[in-house]
Phi, psi and omega in degrees: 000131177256140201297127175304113171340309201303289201316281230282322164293311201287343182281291175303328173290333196282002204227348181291133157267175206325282211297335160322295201299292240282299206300335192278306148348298158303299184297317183294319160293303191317325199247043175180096164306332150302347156243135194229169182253121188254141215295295187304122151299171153204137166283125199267139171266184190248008137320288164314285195305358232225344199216005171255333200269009203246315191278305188096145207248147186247114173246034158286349160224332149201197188228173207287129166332114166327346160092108190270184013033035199201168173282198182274119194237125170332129171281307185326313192278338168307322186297353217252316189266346160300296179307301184280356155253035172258157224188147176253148189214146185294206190287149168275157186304289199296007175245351170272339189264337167307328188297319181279317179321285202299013178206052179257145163290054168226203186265165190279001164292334183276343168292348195262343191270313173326270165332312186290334187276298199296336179289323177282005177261146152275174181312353191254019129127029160290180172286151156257248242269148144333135179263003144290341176287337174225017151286343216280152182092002159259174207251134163334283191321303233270337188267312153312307171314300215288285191306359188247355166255010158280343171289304155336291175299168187290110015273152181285151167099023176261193205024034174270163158232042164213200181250338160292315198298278182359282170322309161310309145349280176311339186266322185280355174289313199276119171271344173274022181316144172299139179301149154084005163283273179321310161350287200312308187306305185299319202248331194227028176321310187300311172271008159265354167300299217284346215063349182304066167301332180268015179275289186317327177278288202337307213266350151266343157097029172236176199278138160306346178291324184267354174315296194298326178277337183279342172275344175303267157012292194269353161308306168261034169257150205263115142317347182230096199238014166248357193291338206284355196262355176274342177259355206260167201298156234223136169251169163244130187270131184242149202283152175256319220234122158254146181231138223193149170259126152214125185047077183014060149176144212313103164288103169263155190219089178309147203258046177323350193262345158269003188235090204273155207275117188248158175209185205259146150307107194284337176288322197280350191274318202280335190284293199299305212292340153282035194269338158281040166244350201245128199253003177287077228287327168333304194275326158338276191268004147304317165291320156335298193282343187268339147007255169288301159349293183298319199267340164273354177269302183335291176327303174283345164311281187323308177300294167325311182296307179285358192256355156289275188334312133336299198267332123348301242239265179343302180289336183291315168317290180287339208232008177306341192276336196289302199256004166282313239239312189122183206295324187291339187273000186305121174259169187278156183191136197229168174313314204282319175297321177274342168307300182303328170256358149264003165069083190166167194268128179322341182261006177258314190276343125011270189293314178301328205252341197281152175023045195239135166262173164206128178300137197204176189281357186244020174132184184267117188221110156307147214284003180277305212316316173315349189234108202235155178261202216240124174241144174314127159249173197263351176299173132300284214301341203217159187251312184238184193204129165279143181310027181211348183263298169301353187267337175259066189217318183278331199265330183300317194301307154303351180247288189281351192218011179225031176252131193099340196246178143227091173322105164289167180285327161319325161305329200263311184271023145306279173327297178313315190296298195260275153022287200260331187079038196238141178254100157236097179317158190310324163307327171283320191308294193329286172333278177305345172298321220270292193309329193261012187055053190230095207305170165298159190279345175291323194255348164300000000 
């Protein structure tokens, strides 16, 4: 289907953070005399948005607050607590593997599974979701295709979802690869972690000399392969979002101070509205169209602000224990439960959440972090516990209760089990431990 100009602004403005929107902003006034920047901000309550947003907004003449979440706050000290909530971050990953997607020779169904894949890694270039959760309507082959050239790009061994799948990924690219390499990775990792090598020769039936060429080998495949983008020189990121505890409740804030409030150019509102006075029928309709131009940008600036904020409001909604309580406290939570409770489609909250942050009492997190899948507990009190919430529950259970020991991974998930009410298996801790760079208790 092909996208309408109107659709294709409205896509793009909804995937901008702030300092992007502003610079996008800016340009778009410069070239359409008819939008202007109004010096004053005022802050919307979330009554008023709960009921602009119910009510529906009229941008024929000018426009509407981008819209706060908050009680009425100094604007000086809001600006203050933004400034002083910025953070340096490398180039990002998902904007160097677009960069390459997009200008690979296939087709664009396969470009568009592409994006949903690169949109979905974390920093260490693993899946945050399943890749069935936001694949579904596409055809299997086409999906396979999309993951297997996104693995291919620089860095290789992303859209896996550890770092042995990684590792595999990268060795099967590679034809010179040692023979009985992907084997060793899939079947004997653990004990080659361990040194047994003559176990490994033994149980494939090669010398221990190529066991030893083959850990060689696999030394220089990067296991983490989005992390290299965390060491390279640093930009600065300012939060689109702020979220706060105050006088125990929960402040969501929009970063209104980079996002300037636009309306209609009141000479070009007086032209049009004389406009049968005026007989240059030319000049007419230049204003006319420059206008609408202005009053359909206007629309999507507004639409981009509530439909972050929405989706703010939601996560807030699933995640309350996160921002009374902390990092530990992360519930499962997927694209489809926030699609589902802003009434909007999983690929708008997608574009909305991308390389978009929110400033929080417990540090700076981009709005994907919010979104984890589920492991079972055995209580009562709670049905899930999120993958992210547990990896940091195994590192505390190792830095307070492995400390003088060495806490196997079976212990841990032992603890976890009877302790915590956490169901994890041995295999899974191990993963997570491997993911938070938490040598094994054989090498502790």
């Amino acid at each position: 289907m092909k996208l309408s100009p109107q659709m294709y602004q409205t896509i793009q403005l909804l995937a901008l953070p702030a300092l992007e929107l502003k610079i996008k902003i800016d340009e778009e006034v410069e070239k359409n005399p008819a939008l202007e920047v109004v010096e004053q901000n005022s802050n919307l309550s979330l009554d008023d948005f709960s009921k602009k947003s119910s009510d529906g907004d009229d941008y024929s003449e000018e426009s509407s607050d981008p819209g706060v979440l908050s009680q009425a706050d100094n604007n000086n000290d809001s600006k203050r607590m933004f400034i002083e909530g910025a953070l340096s971050r490398p180039p990002s990953l998902q904007d160097y593997l677009l960069e390459q997607l997009l200008v690979q020779p296939v087709k664009k169904t396969i470009l568009e599974i592409g994006k949903l894949l690169i949109q979905n890694l974390n920093e260490d270039g693993f899946n945050i979701e399943k890749i069935e959760t936001f694949t579904k309507g596409y055809l299997p082959k086409d999906i396979n295709k999309a993951i297997s050239l996104v693995r291919v790009l620089d860095p290789q061994g992303t859209s896996t979802d550890n770092f042995k799948e990684s590792l595999i990924a990268q060795a099967k690219i590679n034809n010179s690869r040692p023979p009985h390499t992907v084997e060793i990775i899939e079947n004997y990792f653990e004990l080659l972690e361990k040194g047994k090598y003559k176990e490994i020769a033994k149980k494939i039936n090669i010398s221990e000399r190529k066991v030893m060429k083959i850990l060689d080998y696999i030394k220089t495949l990067n296991p983490f392969p989005g992390r290299q983008f965390s060491t390279e020189t640093t930009i600065y990121v300012i939060p689109d979002l702020m979220i706060t505890i105050l006088n125990n409740e929960i402040i969501i804030k929009l970063n209104e101070e980079e996002i300037p409030v636009l309306s209609i150019n009141q000479e070009f509102s007086d032209l049009y509205k004389n406009r049968k006075k005026i007989a240059d029928k030319n000049a007419v309709q230049f204003v006319n169209s420059k206008i609408k131009e202005a009053e359909l940008f206007i629309s999507n600036v507004n639409l981009r602000n509530q439909t972050l904020l929405k989706t703010a409001e939601a996560i807030v909604h699933f995640q309350k224990e996160f921002f009374i309580k902390g990092p530990k406290f992360l519930a499962p939570l997927t694209l489809r439960d926030i699609s589902e409770q802003v009434g909007v489609h999983e690929t708008t909250i997608s574009r909305i959440s991308n390389k978009k942050y929110v400033q929080t009492d417990w540090g700076i997190y981009e709005i994907k972090y919010f979104f984890s899948t589920s492991l079972s507990r055995t209580d009562s009190r709670e049905n899930m516990v999120s993958r992210v919430s547990a990896k940091h529950i195994i590192k505390e259970i190792i830095e307070e209760k492995g400390k003088g020991k060495h806490l196997s991974d079976q212990s841990i998930a032992d603890f976890l089990k009877e302790k915590k009410g956490i169901k994890i298996a041995r295999r899974t801790i191990a993963k997570y431990r491997k993911e938070l760079d938490i040598a094994s208790s054989y090498e502790r």
